[in-house]
N, C-alpha and C positions, 0 to 999 in steps of 0.2 A: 634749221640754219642758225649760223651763229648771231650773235646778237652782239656785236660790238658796232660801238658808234664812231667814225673814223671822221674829222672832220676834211673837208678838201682840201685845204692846204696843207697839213701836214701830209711827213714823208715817211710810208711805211714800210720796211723792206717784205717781200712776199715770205722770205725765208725767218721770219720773224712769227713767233704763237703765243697768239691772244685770246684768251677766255673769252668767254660770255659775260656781256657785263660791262667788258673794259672801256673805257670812254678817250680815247685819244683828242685833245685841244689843237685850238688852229696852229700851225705851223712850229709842232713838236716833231721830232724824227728818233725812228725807231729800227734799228741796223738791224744786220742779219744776227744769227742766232742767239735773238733774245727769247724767255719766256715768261709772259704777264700774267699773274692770277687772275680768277674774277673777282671783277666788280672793283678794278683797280683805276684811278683816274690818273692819266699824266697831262700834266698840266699844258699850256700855250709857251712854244717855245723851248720846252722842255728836249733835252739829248738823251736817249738811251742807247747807248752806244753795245758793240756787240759784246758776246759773252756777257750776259746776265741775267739770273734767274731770279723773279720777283713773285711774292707770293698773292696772296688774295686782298683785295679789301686795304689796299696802300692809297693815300693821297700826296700825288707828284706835285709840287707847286712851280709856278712858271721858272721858266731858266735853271731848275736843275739839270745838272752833268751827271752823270750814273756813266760807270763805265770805262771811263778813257785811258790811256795807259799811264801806270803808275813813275812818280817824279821819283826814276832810279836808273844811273847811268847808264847802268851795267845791265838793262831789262833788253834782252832777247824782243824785239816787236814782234815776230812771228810767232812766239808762244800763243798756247791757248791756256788763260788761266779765266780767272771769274770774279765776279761780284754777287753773293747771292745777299738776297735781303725778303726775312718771311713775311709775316702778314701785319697789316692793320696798324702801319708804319704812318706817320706826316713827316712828309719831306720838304721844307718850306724853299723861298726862293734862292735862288743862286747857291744849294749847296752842291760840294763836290766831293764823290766817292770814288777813288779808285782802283780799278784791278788787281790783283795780286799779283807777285812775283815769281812765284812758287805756284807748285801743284794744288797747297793751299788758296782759298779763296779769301777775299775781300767779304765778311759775315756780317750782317746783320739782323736782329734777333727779331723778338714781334712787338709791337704796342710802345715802339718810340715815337718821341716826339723831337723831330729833328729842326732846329729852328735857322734863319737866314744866315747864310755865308757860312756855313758850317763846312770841315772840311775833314773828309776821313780818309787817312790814307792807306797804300797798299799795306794788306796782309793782317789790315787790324780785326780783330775780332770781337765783336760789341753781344752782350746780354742781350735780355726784355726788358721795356720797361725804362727805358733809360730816356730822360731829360735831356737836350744840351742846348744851352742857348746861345745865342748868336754870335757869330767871330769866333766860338771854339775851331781849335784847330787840333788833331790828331796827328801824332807821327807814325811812320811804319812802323808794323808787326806790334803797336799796341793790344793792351787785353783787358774790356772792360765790362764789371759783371753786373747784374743784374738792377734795375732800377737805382743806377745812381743817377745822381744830379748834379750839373756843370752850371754852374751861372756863366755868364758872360765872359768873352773874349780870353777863356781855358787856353794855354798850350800845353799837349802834352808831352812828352820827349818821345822819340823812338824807341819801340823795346819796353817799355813802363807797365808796370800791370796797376788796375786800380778792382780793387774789391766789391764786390756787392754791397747794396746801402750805403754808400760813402755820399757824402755831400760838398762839392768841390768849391770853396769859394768864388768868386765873380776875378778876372785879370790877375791868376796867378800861374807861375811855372810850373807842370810836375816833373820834377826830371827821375825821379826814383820813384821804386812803390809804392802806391797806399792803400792800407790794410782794409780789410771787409769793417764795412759797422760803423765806419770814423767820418771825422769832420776833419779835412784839410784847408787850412791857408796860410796867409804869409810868405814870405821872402827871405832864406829857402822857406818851401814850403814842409809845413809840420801838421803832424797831427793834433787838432785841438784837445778833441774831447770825442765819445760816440756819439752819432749822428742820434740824439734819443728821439728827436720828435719824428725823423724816417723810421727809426724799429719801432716806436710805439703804432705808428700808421699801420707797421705792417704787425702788428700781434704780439712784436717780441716786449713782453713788459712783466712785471714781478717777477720770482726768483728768476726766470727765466734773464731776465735785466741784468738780475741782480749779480747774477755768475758771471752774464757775460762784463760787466763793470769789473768784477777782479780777476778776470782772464785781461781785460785791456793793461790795468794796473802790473801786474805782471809781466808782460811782453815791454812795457815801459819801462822797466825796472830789467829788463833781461832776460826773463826768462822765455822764450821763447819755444822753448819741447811744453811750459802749462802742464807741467809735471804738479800732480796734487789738487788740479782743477776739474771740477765734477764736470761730466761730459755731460751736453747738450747737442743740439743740433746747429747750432751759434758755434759752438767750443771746435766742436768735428772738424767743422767747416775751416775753422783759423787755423787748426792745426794741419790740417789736410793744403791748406794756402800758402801758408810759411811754408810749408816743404819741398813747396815746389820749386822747380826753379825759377833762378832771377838773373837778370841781365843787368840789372841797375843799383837793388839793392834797396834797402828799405828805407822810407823818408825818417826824417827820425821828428821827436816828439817835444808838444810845449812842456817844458817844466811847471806843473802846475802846484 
């Protein structure tokens, strides 16, 4: 038998699948075809609304929304689209993720730490490992990579990509890109400097640093193909990011 613990007040839809493990709080409600990892908690009070697939080992905190239909005029209600979000996630209180609009799903990666009032919207799709602290807000079809970090009360514009390792200052706007590696703030918002105490965390340090510092230099100064820049796995990554496309356009940088 399964080993999910449902408590009585809440409301579980039958056509809803829940692992072994899963720990449902008093008076959360869980719609039809959702699917729970094990060993996943959703908190008291908590909404999962339908279409969403959740991975193992997540903690719901109370008053999260998961789910609902995404804030776009023109969104079809009888579409079926999604919110997936994979493993070993904290979803603190009152945040809110919604649905996709598109065949595309609503993504979230594994080993975030999502903190109160946070809001992700349709179509965005989030890395591992990512930070965000409280009052960040996401616009649609955002694209956000790997272990960055939001301080406090983030907006980020619709369409924006932000790079892996970026370190977002606390109450600024992103409306354009920001590049993998960097530290953004300010009004507009600019790139500082690279994010050194995130790549040192993560291993990136001597020459390895040391190329990517005049790869940064470079792109600041224009050049952006890092024509004559010894490849790395840093270097690949920029150039393979720049390439891609962009909706918004790149933030542009402190004169330092």
């Amino acid at each position: 038998m399964s080993s999910v613990d449902i408590h009585p007040t809440a409301i579980v839809s039958p056509h809803a699948s829940l692992a072994d493990g899963v720990v449902v709080k008093p008076y959360a409600i869980i719609e039809d075809n959702v699917e729970i990892g094990e060993n996943t908690v959703i908190g008291p009070h908590a909404v999962i609304h339908q279409y969403v697939r959740m991975g193992a080992g997540n903690k719901i905190h109370a008053h999260a929304m998961i789910g609902d239909l995404p804030q776009d005029l023109s969104f079809d209600q009888s579409s079926e689209t999604w919110v997936e979000i994979k493993d070993n996630n904290v979803i603190r209180e009152n945040v809110t993720i919604h649905r996709a609009t598109t065949a595309e799903v609503t993504r979230v990666g594994s080993d975030c730490y999502i903190m109160t009032n946070v809001h992700i919207g349709h179509d965005c799709q989030l890395g591992n490992g990512i930070i965000m602290a409280s009052n960040t807000g996401l616009g649609g079809h955002t694209q956000i990579g790997d272990k960055v970090v939001f301080g406090a009360a983030v907006g980020v514009h619709q369409f924006a990509r932000i790079g892996s390792y970026v370190m977002c200052a606390g109450m600024i706007a992103i409306r354009k890109d920001v590049m993998p590696y960097t530290m953004v703030a300010g009004e507009p918002a600019k790139h500082y400097r690279l994010n050194t105490v995130g790549l040192r965390r993560s291993g990136v340090k001597g020459q390895n640093y040391k190329t990517l510092e005049k790869a940064y230099r470079e792109i600041r100064s224009g050049n952006k193909s890092l024509e004559g820049i010894e490849e790395t796995e840093q270097t690949l990554h920029l150039k393979e990011w720049l390439g891609a496309d962009s909706k918004r356009g790149l933030s542009g940088f402190l004169k330092e």
